[in-house]
C-alpha positions as a Markdown table, in Angstrom:
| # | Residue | x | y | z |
|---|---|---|---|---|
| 1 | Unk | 19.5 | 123.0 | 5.7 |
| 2 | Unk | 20.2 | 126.4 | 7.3 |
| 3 | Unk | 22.4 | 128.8 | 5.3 |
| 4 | Unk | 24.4 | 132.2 | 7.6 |
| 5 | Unk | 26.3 | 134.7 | 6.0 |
| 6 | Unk | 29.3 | 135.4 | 8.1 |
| 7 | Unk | 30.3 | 138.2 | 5.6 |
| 8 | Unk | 28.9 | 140.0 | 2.7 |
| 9 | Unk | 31.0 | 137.7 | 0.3 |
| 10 | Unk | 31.4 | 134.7 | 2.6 |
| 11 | Unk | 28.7 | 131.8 | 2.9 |
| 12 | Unk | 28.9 | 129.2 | 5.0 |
| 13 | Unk | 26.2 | 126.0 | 5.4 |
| 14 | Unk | 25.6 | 123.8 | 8.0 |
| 15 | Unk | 23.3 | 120.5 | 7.9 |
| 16 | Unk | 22.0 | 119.1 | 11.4 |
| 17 | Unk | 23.5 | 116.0 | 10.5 |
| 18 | Unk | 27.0 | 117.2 | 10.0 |
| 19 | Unk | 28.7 | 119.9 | 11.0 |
| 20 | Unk | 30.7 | 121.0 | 7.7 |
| 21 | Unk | 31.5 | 124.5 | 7.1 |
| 22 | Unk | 32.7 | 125.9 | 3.5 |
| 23 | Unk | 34.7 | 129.3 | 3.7 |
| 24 | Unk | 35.0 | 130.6 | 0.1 |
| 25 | Unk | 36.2 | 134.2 | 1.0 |
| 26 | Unk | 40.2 | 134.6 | 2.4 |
| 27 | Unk | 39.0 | 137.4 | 4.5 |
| 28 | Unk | 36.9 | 135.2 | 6.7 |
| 29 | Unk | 38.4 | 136.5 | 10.2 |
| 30 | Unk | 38.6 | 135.0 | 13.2 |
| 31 | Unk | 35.5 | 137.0 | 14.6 |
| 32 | Unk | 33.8 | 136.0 | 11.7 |
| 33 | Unk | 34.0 | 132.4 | 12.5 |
| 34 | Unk | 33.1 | 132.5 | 16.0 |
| 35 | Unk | 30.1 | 134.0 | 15.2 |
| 36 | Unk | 29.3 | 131.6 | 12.4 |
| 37 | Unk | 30.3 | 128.5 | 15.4 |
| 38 | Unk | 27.4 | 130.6 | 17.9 |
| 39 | Unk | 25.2 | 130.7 | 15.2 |
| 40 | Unk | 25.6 | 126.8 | 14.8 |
| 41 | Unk | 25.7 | 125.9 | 18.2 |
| 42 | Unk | 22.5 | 128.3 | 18.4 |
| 43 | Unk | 20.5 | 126.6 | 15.5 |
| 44 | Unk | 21.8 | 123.2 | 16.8 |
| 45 | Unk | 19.5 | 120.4 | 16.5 |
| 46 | Unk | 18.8 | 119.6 | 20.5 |
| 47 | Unk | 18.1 | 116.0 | 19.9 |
| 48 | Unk | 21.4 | 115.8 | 17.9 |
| 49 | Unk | 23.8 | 118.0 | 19.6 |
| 50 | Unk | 27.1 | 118.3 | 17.7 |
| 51 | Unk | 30.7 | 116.3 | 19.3 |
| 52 | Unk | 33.0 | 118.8 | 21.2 |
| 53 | Unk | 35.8 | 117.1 | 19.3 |
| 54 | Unk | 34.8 | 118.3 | 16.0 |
| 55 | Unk | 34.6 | 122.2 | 17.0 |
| 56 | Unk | 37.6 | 121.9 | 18.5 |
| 57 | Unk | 39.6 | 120.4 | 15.3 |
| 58 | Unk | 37.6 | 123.2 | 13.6 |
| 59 | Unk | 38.9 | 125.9 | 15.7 |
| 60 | Unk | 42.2 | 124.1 | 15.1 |
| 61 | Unk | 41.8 | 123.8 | 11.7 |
| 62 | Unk | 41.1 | 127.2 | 11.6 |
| 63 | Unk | 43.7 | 128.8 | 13.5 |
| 64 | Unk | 46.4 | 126.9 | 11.1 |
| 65 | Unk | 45.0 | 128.1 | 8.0 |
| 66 | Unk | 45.6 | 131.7 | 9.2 |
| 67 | Unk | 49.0 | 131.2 | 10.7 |
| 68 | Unk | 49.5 | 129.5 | 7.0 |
| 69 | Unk | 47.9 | 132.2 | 5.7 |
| 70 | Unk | 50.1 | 134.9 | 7.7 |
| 71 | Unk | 53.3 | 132.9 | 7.2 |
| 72 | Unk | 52.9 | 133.4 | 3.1 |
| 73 | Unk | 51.7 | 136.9 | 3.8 |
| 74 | Unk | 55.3 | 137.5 | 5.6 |
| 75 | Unk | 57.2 | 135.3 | 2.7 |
| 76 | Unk | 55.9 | 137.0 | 0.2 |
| 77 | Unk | 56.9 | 140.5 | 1.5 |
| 78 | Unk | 60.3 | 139.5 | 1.9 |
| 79 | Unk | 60.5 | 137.9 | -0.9 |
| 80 | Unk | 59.2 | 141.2 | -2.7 |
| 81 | Unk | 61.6 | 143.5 | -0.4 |
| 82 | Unk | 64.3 | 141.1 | -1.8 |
| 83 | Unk | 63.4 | 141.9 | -5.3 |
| 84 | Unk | 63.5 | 145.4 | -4.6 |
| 85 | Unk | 67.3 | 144.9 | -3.2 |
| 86 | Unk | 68.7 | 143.4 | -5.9 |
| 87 | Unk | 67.1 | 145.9 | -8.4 |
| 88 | Unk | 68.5 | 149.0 | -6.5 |
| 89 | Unk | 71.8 | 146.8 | -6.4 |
| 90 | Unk | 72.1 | 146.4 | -9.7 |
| 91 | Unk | 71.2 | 150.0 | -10.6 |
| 92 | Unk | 74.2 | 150.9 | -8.3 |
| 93 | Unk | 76.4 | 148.6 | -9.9 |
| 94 | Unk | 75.6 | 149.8 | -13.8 |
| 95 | Unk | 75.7 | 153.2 | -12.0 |
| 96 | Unk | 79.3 | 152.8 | -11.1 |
| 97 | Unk | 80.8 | 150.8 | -14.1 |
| 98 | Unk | 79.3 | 153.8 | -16.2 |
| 99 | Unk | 80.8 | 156.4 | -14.0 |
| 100 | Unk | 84.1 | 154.6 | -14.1 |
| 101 | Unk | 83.7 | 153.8 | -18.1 |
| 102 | Unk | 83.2 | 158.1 | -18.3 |
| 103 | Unk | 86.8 | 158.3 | -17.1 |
| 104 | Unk | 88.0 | 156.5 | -19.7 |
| 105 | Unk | 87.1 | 159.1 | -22.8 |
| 106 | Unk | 89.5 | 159.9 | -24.4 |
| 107 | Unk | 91.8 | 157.1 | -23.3 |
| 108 | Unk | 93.2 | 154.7 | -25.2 |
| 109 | Unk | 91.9 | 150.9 | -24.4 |
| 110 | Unk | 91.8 | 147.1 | -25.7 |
| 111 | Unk | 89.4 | 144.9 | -25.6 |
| 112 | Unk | 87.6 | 142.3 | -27.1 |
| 113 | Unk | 84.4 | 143.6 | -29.4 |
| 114 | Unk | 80.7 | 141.2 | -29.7 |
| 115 | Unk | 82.4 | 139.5 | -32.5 |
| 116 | Unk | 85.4 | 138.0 | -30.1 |
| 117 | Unk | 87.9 | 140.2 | -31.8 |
| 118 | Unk | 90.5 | 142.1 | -29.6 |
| 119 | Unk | 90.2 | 145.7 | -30.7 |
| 120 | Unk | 91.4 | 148.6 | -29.8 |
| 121 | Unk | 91.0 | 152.3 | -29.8 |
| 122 | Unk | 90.3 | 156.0 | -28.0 |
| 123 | Unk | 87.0 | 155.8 | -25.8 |
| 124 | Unk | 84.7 | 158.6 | -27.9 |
| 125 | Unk | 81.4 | 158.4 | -25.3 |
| 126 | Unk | 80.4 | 155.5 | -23.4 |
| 127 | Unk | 76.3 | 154.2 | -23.4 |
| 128 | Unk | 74.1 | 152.2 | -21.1 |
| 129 | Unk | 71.7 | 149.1 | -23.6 |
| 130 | Unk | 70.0 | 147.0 | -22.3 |
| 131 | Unk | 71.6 | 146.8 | -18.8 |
| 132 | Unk | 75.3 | 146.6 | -20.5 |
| 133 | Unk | 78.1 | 149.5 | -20.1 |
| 134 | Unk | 79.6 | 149.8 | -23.7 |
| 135 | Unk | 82.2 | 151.9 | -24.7 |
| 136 | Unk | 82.2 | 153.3 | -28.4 |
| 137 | Unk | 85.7 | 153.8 | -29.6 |
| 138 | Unk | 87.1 | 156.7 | -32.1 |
| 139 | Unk | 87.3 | 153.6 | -35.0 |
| 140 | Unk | 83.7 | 153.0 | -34.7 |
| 141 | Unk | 84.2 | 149.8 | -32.4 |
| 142 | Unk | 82.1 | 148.7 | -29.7 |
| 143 | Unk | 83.5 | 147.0 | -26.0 |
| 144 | Unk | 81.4 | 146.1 | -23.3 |
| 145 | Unk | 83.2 | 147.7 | -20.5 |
| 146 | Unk | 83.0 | 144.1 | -18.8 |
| 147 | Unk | 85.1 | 143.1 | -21.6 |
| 148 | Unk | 87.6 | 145.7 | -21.3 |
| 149 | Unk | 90.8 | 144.3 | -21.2 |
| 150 | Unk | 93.6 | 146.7 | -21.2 |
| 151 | Unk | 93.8 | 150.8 | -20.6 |
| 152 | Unk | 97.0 | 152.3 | -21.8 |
| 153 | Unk | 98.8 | 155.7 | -20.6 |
């Protein structure tokens, strides 16, 4: 048994009676494994030379584990770059419900408070929890602006 490293961190080992290659590294290029099929046509045993057949379906093989590889690679980024939309979008949406909700101090509004209750009451200051535009009225009440129902002249 005959072991080549291909890389620093990858190993791969070849018997003369098979020709079975283990990758255990994800950076294993494509250089990296013509070099390690050279290496084992090189070291071949001449008496036992190894079946076309089964270097091609390993260059196959190959070659769709790195478009699999690269097609996650691009998922995944737009998958992330999707995240990232949605998070500014929902920044710009809390940013404009609290810019609308700051117009309303010192208006009078109705509502309906955590508890279900329709309140109502002069907008004193408006605040941003946990992701939720509330408005604090004058009489110590709390509506989301989301549950804002009415705003009066």
């Amino acid at each position: 048994m005959s072991e080549v490293a291909a890389t620093s961190t990858t190993t791969a080992t070849t018997t003369s009676s098979s020709t079975t290659t283990t990758a255990s590294n994800s950076d294993f290029t494509q250089e990296d494994f013509i070099t390690l099929l050279v290496e084992e046509l090189t070291n071949q045993d001449p008496t036992e030379p190894y079946d076309t057949s089964e270097i091609v379906d390993q260059l196959y093989t190959y070659q769709s584990m790195a478009a699999i590889e690269e097609q996650t690679a691009a998922m995944t980024s737009v998958s992330e770059q999707m995240t990232e939309m949605y998070s500014l979008l929902n920044d710009m949406t809390l940013g404009n419900e609290f810019q609308s909700a700051s117009g309303l101090i010192s208006s009078y509004v109705g509502g309906t408070n955590s508890d279900g209750e329709d309140v109502t009451g002069t907008v004193s200051s408006v605040s941003l929890e946990d992701g939720v535009v509330n408005l604090k009225l004058s009489n110590g009440e709390v509506i989301s602006y989301s549950d804002l129902t009415e705003i009066y002249s």
